[in-house]
N, C-alpha and C positions, 0 to 999 in steps of 0.2 A: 483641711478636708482630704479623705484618701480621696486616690485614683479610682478612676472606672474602672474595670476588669469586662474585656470580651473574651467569650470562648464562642472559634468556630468548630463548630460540630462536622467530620468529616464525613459521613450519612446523612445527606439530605441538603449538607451545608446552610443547616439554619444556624440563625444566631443565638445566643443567649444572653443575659443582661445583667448582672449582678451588679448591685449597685449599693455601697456600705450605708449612706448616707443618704439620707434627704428626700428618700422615695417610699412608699409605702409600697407593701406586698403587693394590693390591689393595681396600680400603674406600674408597676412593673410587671407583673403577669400579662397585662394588656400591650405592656411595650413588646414583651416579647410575641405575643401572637403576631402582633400586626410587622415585625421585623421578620417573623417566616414568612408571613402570606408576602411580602415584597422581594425578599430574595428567592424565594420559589421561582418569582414572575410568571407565575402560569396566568395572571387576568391579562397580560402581555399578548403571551403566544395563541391564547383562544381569540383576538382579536382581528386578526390573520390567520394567511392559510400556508400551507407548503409547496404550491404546487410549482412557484415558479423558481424554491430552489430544487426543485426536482430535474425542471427543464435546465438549469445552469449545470444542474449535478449532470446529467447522460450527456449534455454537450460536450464538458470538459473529459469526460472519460468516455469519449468517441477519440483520445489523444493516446488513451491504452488500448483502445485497437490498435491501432496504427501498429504499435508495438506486436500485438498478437501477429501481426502481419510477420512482422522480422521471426517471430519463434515460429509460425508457422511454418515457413518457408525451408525452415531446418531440415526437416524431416522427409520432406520427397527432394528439396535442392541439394544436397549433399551426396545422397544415390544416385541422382541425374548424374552430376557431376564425373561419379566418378563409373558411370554407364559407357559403353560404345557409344550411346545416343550423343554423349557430350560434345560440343564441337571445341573442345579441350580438355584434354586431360588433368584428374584431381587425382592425386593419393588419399589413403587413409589418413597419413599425419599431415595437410595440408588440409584435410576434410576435418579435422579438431582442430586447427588453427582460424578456418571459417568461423566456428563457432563460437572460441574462447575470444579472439581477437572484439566480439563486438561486447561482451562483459568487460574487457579489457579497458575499451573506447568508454563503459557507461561513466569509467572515476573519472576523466577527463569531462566528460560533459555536468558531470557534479560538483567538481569544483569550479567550471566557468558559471554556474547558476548559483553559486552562494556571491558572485561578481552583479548578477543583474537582478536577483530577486525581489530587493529591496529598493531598486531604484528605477527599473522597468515599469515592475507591479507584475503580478501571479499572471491575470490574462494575458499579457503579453509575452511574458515571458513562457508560457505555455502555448500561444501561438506560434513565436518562435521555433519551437520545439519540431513543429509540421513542419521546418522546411530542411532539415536534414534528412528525414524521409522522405522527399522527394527526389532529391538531388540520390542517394541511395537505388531506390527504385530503376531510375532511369540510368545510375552506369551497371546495374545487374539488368535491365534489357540489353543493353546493347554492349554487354561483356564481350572482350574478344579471348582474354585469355585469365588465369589466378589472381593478376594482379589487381582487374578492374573489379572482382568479386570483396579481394581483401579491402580494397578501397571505399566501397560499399558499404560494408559489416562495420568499417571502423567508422565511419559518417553515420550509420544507424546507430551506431553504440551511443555516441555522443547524445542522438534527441533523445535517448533513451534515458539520459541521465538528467538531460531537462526536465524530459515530461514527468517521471513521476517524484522527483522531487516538489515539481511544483503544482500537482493536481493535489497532491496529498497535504499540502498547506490550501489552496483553493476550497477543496472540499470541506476542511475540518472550520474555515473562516464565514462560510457560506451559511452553513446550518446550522441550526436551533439542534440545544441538544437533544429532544426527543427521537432527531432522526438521523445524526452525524453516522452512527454504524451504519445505518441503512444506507447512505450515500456513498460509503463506501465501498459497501456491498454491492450496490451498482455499478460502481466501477469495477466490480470484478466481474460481472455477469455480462457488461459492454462485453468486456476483453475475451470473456470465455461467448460469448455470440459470434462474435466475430474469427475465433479460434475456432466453433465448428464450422461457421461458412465458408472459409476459407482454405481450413481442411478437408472439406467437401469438391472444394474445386479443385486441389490439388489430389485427391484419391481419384477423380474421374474424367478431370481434363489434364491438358500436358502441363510440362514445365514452363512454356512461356506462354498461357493462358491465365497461370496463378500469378506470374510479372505482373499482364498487365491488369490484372483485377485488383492487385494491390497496391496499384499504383494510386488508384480510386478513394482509398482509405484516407491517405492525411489530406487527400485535394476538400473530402466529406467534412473533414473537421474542421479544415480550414476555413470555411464556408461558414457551416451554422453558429461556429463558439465564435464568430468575431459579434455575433448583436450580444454576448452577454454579458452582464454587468463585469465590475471589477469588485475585489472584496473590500467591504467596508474598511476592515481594518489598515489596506494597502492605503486606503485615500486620511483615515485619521495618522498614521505614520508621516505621510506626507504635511500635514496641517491643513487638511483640507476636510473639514468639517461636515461641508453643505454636501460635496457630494457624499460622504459617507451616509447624511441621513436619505438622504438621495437612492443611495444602491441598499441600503435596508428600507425602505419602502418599498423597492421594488420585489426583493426577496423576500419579505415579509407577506408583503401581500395586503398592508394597510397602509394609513397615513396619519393614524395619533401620535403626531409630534411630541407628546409629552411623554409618553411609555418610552418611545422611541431614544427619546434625550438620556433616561435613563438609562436602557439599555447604552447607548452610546458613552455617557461616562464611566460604567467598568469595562467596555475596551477599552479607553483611554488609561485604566491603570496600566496593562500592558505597554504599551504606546510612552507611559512614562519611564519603566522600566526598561526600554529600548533606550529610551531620551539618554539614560543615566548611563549608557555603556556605548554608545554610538559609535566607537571608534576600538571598540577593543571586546568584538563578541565572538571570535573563537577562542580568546586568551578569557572572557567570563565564563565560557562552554565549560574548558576543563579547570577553573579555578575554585569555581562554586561546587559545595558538597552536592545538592540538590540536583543542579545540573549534570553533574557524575552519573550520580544514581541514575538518573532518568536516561543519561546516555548506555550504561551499563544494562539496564533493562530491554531498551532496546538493540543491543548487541547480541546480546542474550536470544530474543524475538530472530532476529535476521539471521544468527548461526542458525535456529533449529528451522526457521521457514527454508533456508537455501540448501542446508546439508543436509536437509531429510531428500534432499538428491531429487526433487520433482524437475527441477530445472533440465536433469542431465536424463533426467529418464522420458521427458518429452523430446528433447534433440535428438534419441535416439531409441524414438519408440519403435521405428519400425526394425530397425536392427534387433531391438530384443526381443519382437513378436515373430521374427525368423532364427533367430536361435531354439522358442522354446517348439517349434516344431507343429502349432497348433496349424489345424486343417481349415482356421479363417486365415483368408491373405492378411498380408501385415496392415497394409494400407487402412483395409475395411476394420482392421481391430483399432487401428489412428483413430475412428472417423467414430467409432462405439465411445472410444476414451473421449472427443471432446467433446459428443454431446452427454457424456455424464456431467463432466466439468460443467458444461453451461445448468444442467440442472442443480448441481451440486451448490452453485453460484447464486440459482433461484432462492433457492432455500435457506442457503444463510442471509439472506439481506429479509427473512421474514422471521426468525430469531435472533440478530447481532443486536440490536438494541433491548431486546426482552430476559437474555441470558448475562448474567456477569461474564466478559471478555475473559478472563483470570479462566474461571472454571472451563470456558470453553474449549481455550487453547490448551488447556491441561490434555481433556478429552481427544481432542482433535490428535496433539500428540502419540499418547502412549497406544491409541487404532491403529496411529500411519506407523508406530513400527511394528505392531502385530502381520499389517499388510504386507510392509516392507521385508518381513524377515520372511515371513510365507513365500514370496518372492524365491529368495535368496536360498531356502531350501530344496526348492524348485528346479532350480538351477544347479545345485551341488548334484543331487542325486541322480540328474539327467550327465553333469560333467564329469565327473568325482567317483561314479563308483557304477556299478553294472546293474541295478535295478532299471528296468524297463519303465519311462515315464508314460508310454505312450497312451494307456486310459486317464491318465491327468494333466494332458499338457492344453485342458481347459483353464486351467490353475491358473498361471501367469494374467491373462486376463482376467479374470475373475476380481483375483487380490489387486490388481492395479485399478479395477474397476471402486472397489470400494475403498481405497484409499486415494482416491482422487476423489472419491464422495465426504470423505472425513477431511482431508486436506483444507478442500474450498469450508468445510462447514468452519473452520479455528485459524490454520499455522496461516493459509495464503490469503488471510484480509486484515484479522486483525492485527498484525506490526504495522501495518498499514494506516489504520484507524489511529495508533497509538500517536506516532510519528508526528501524525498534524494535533494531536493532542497536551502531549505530555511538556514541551517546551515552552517559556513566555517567546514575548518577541522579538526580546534582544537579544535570543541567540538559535531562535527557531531555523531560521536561514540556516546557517551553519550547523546545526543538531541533524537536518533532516538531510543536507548536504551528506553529512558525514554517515550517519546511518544508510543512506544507497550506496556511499560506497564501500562500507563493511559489507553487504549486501553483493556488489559488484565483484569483490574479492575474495569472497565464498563462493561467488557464480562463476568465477575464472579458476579458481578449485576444482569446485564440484564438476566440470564439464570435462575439464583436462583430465583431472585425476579417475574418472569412471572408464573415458578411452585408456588410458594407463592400467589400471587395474584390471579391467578388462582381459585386454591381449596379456598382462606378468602375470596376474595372481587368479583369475576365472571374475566372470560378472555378478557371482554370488559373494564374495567379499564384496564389492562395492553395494551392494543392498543390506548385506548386514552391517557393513557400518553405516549403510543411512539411515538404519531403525535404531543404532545404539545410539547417535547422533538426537533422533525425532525423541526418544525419550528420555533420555536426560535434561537436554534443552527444555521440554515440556515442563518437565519438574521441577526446574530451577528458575524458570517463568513463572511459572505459579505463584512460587515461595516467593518475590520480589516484587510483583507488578501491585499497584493499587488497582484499586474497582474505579474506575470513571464512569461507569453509567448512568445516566441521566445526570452530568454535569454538564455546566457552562463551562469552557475555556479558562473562564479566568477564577473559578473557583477548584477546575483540578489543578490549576499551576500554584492555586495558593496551601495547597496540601504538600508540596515539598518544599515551596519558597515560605518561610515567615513572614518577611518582609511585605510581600502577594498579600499571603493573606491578614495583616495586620491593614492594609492600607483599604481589600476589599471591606472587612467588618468595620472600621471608620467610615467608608464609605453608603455601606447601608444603614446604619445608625444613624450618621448627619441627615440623607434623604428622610428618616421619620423624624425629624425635629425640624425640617424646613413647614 
């Protein structure tokens, strides 16, 4: 008798069934309906509701405040700094060392969390993560001189390399994939909320009124994210079963054990494919082609998210809203930019799961360097050459306005979204480790190299290369990434692994013949 033949379909990821022998047209058509209507699992997810990973989702990503808090502080902490008001003196190249040094600190803090990820578990190790921002906090209240700042920046770098490596696996394990973008997207809109309230308090109260308001932030997160669940999958890794169905009832929001057990055993295919590499998953990361790609993809994502220059152009917003000479103080044009971010941030969490990612980021890209290079012409012809800017030195904000509106809608969520996406789980640890600190590496670039370019070459080269940057990267994102939308976990891993998805389509096929 031949072999069965499955083909998984990568739209929709239903099955289909071809069968040489011994089955008639009629039971096989029927086989096949009733194998999409079970891998779909939609009679699953209408059975429950979302709401309470909603509430896991804005808990954990009360942990990228925190972070907001560190970036926030850039911008009015650095010109205090280096003010008479200071009760020490900063330089300019010790005021870029402030700031590069805590991108510096994030690689260190991401590869200590490819150490505890999997053996802590996400919550905790995302708890974790709140206690270097406090410790941070309190030696920048009571600084006496450079060193206890550097000391600071380099302890915040570090939870910074915790926290979003491991919200970004958190989130992506948590949610049903109807709503995995939108969770994400929440987590950027936490971060941009919190970037304008605390930008608010730094445009209009002093330097040590924003210390101690943000000292507030990780004590916030501390607090609420300890009642939430841990991820299912953290406890099936473990062999611990009961609480897995356990923390999916509780994020689900039902209790039919039977849908649920399903669900449960294709995590478990993950969880086998972890089993089979246990001891050698950064040597599987770069051995496997699949893994490559997916690594390469997101390399790709983190160059254009970081070196389209958003990172270096928020450290030093107010510096370049006082070069280009506009008639709003710098501060008050901060406080404009982050509450677009925060709307900006609205907005994409109400199309990231309705839009193909792919297309989006495309879009997002080749704006931000239309913005970016607007910018950077801006700046030439006020520096560079004797044309009078002064009926357009509305410009600069304007174009930073709406490329902080196209940013948040593509480059600054989705590598995000991907990250907790695109890896199985035996080398997810390690994949998303290593993507923050490609990430971390281009943010120690792009910070330093803008102060540099800056004062050698004028601040319009550093904007035009962050548009020639934003659109290529865009382009070449496109060309590589698949569409994940409206998949499960274990049906996008099974789109570059074979292996994944030969054991998923066994999988759904044996459950219709039980």
């Amino acid at each position: 008798m031949e072999e069965d033949h499955f083909l998984l379909k990568p739209q929709g990821f239903t099955v289909e069934t071809k069968r040489v022998n011994d089955i008639n047209s009629d039971s096989t058509h029927k086989s096949e309906l009733e194998i999409q209507n079970v891998a779909n699992n939609d009679e699953f997810s209408k059975e429950g509701n979302y709401s309470m990973q909603f509430i896991a989702g804005i808990t954990a990503s009360l942990s990228v405040a925190v972070l907001s808090a560190n970036i926030v502080w850039n911008s009015p902490g650095i010109p205090h700094l280096k003010s008479n008001e200071s009760d020490f003196s900063v330089t300019d190249t010790q005021g870029g060392w402030i700031i590069s040094i805590y991108h510096f600190a994030d690689i260190i803090g991401s590869l200590l969390n490819i150490l505890l990820i999997d053996r802590i578990g996400r919550k905790f190790s995302l708890l974790l993560s709140g206690i270097p921002a406090l410790m941070a906090w309190i030696l920048i209240i009571n600084a006496k001189n450079i060193f206890y700042i550097l000391i600071a920046r380099f302890i915040a770098g570090i939870g910074q390399g915790f926290t979003y490596n491991t919200v970004v696996i958190y989130l992506a394990e948590i949610a049903e994939k109807d709503i995995r973008g939108t969770l994400v997207a929440i987590m950027r809109t936490i971060q941009g909320l919190f970037h304008f309230l605390l930008t608010g308090v730094g445009t209009f109260f002093s330097y040590h009124t924003l210390n101690l308001t943000s000292i507030f932030v990780p004590i916030l997160f501390l607090i609420t994210f300890s009642f939430m669940p841990e991820s299912p999958y953290f406890f099936l890794l473990q062999g611990r079963d009961d609480d897995a169905m356990k923390s999916l009832m509780k994020l689900r929001g039902h209790t039919n054990s039977l849908s649920l057990k399903v669900v449960v055993r294709e995590m478990k295919l993950d969880i086998e494919e972890k089993e089979r590499y246990k001891s050698n998953s950064v040597r599987e990361l770069f051995l496997r082609n699949y893994n490559l790609k997916c690594l390469f993809i997101v390399m790709c994502m983190k160059l254009t998210q970081v070196m389209a220059g958003h990172s270096a152009i928020f450290n030093y917003t107010q510096e370049i809203f006082h070069h280009s000479g506009s008639s709003i103080p710098p501060k008050i044009s901060v406080l404009i930019l982050s509450g677009i971010v925060l709307l900006s941030t609205l907005a994409a969490g109400l199309i990231m799961d309705r839009i193909s990612k792919r297309i989006t980021f495309l879009i997002s890209g080749i704006l931000s360097a239309i913005f970016l290079a607007t910018v950077g012409i801006f700046f030439f012809l006020k520096f560079s050459t004797k044309i009078d800017v002064t009926p357009i030195t509305w410009l600069p904000l304007t174009s930073l306005i709406l490329y902080e509106i196209v940013y948040y809608l593509g480059i600054a969520i989705i590598p995000y979204i991907l990250q907790g996406e695109l890896f199985a789980m035996n080398v997810k640890g390690a994949a998303v480790a290593f993507g923050m600190i490609i990430g971390s590496c281009f943010s120690f670039i792009s910070n330093t190299g803008y102060n540099y370019i800056s004062i050698h070459a004028g601040v319009y080269i550093a904007f035009w290369f962050y548009a020639i940057v934003a659109i290529i990267g865009s382009i070449l994102t496109f060309r590589i990434t698949p569409d994940s939308n409206r998949k499960t976990l274990e049906e996008i891993h099974a789109m570059e692994n074979p292996e994944m998805k030969r054991k998923l389509e066994l999988e759904r096929i044996n459950r219709l013949k039980k």
